[in-house]
N, C-alpha and C positions, 0 to 999 in steps of 0.2 A: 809786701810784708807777708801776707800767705801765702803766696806762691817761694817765698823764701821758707817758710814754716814746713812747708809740704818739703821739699826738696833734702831738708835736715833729716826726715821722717825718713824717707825713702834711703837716703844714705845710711842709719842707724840699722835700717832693718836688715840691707846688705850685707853691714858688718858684724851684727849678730847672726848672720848666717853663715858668711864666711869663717868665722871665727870658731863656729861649733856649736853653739848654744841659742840658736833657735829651735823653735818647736820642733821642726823633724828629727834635730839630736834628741831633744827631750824624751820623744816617741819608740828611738830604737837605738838603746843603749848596748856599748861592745859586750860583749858577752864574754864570762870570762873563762879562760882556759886550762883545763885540769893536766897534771902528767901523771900520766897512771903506768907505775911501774908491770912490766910485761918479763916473764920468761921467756915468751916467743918460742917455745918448745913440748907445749900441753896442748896438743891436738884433742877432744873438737873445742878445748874451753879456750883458747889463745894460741893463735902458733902464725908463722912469717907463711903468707899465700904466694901462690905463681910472680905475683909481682913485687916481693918484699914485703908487699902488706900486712897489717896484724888482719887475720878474720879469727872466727870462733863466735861460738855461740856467747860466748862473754862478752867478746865487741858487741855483738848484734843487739845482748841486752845493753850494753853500756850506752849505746846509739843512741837508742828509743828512750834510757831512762833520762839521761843527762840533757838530751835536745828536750828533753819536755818542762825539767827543772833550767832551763837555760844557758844550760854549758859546752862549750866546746871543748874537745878532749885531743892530747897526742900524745902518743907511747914514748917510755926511755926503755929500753931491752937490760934486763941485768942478771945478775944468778938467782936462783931460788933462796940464799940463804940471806940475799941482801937486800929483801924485799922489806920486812918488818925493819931494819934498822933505817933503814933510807925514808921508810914514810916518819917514824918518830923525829928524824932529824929535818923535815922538811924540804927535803930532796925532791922528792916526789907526793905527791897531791893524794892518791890513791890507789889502792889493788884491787884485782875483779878474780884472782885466782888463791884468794885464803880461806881454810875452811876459818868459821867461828866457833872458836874452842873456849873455854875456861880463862885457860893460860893466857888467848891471845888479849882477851878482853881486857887483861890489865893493861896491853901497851898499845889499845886500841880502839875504835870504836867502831861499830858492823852496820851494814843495813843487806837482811839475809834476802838470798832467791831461789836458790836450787839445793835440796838434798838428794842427794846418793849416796851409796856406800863405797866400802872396798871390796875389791876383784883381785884376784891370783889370777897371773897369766900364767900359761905353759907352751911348748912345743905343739905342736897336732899332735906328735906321738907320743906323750905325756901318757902316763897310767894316773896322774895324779887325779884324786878327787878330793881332798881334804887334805889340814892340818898335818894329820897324823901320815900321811904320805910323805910327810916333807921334812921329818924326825931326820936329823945329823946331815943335812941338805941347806945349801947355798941359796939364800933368796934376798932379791933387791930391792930399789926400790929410793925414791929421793925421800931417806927417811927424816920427815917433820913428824913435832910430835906425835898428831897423835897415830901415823904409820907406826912408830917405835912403839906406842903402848900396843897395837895391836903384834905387834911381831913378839913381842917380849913375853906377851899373853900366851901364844903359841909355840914358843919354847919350853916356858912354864909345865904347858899341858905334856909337852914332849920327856924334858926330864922328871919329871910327877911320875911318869909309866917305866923309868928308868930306862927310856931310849935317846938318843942321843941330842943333843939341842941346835935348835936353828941356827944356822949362823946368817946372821947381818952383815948385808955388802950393801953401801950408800954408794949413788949418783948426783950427778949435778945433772944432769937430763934425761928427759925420759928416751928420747934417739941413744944415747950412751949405752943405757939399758938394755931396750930392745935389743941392738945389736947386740950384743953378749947373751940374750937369750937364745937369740939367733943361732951361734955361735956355739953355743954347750957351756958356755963359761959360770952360767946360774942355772937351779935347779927351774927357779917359778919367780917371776915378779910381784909383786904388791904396789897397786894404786890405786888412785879412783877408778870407778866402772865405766864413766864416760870414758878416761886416758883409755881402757884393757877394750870396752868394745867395738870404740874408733878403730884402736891397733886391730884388733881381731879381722872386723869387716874389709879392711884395707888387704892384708895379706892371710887370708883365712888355711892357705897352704901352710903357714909357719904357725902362728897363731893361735891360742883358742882360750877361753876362761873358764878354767878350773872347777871354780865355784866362789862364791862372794862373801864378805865374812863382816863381822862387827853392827855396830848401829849406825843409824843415817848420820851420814855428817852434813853440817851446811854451809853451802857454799854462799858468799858475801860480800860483797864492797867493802872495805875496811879505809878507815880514816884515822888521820893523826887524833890522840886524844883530846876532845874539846872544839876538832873541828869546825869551822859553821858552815862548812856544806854539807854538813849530816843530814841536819833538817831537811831543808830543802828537796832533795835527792830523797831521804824515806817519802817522801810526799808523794813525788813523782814516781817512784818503784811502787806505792801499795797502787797508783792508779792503771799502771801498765798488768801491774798481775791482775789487775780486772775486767781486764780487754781479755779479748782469744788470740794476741800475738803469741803469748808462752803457748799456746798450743801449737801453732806454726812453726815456731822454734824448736821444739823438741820433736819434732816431726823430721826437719829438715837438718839435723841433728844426733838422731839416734836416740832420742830421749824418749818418755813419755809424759804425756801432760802432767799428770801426778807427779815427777820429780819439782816443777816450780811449786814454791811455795805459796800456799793461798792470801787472800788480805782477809 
């Protein structure tokens, strides 16, 4: 009869292993996985590498932040302008390439890490130094808002002096762009300083940044409204900006440590 007793033991224990739900499951549960919508076309913050892959210094923080809150992550690639309506509608999980504006916060929710500003690219043989160079002049740019308030701003100051006003030419990528700057087709670009001094460093023959214009923008994770991986993920992001990997990052990068945000 105990040797029958034992034998039932030993069988039950099997089958709760087999099955999934003994203690080693209990110990190390699947982890769950984010899709984080990508442009794949914003060198150094997200762009497709020699092998297909997403890198950027966004991946490299999305890596360290998510593996620490316990998530595994994989990209969907789509346009820039279908980034905010895809994560409202549940499409996608989250974005690592949004500034946190005003605006967005109504159809969103942030967890910030990196500020920078805006850059004007030009030719190397550009005369341009300023706004005021660029009166009745062509300039691009994948205009989100608040690019358009900054362009609109310096049209403003253009017609105010009775000189001619900027004109706005929108892209769907920043490669689009480029080439047309390339090209003669715009006078000067507008975008982030990381996009213009990646571009710059890369092809410094074509290339150069103007000068940089507006207030820091901050760059953010952004999550559907009410999320519940908000939490979680800010926990794990104040922990990581208290480490010296944002310093490594922005080193390996182009950055400086000053652009990550502190905790």
């Amino acid at each position: 009869m105990a040797k029958t007793r034992f034998y039932i033991v030993v069988l039950s224990m099997v089958g709760l292993a087999l099955s999934g739900w003994g203690p080693a499951q209990a110990q190390s549960p699947a982890k769950k996985t984010l899709v984080i919508g990508t442009l794949s076309d914003a060198p150094p913050y997200e762009f497709s590498g020699p092998d297909s892959q997403i890198t950027g210094i966004n991946r490299d923080v999305a890596a360290r932040v998510l593996g620490m809150a316990g998530y595994d992550f994989e990209y969907q690639k789509m346009a820039f302008a279908g980034l905010l309506p895809a994560l409202g509608s549940g499409r996608i999980d989250m974005v690592t390439v949004l500034y946190n504006t005003p605006e967005r916060r109504e159809q969103a929710d942030f967890v910030d890490f990196l500020s920078t500003r805006f850059a004007v690219l030009v030719s190397t043989s550009s005369t341009v130094t300023s706004w005021s160079d660029l009166c009745g002049k062509v300039v691009g740019g994948l205009l989100s808002n608040p690019l358009k308030l900054a362009l609109d701003s310096a049209a403003k100051e253009c017609t105010d002096k009775g000189q001619g006003a900027i004109t706005m030419r929108n892209y769907a990528s920043i490669s689009q762009e480029l080439l047309d700057l390339e090209n003669g087709r715009v006078e000067a670009l507008i975008e982030d300083e990381g996009n213009f001094n990646y571009a710059a460093a890369q092809k410094p023959d074509k290339f150069k940044v103007a000068f940089r214009t507006g207030k820091p923008n901050m760059f953010a994770f952004s999550f559907k409204k009410g999320s519940p991986h908000v939490a979680p993920i800010a926990e794990a992001m104040k922990k990581f900006l208290a480490t010296d990997e944002p310093a490594k990052l922005a080193a390996k990068y182009g950055f400086t440590a000053g652009n990550f945000v502190r905790p």
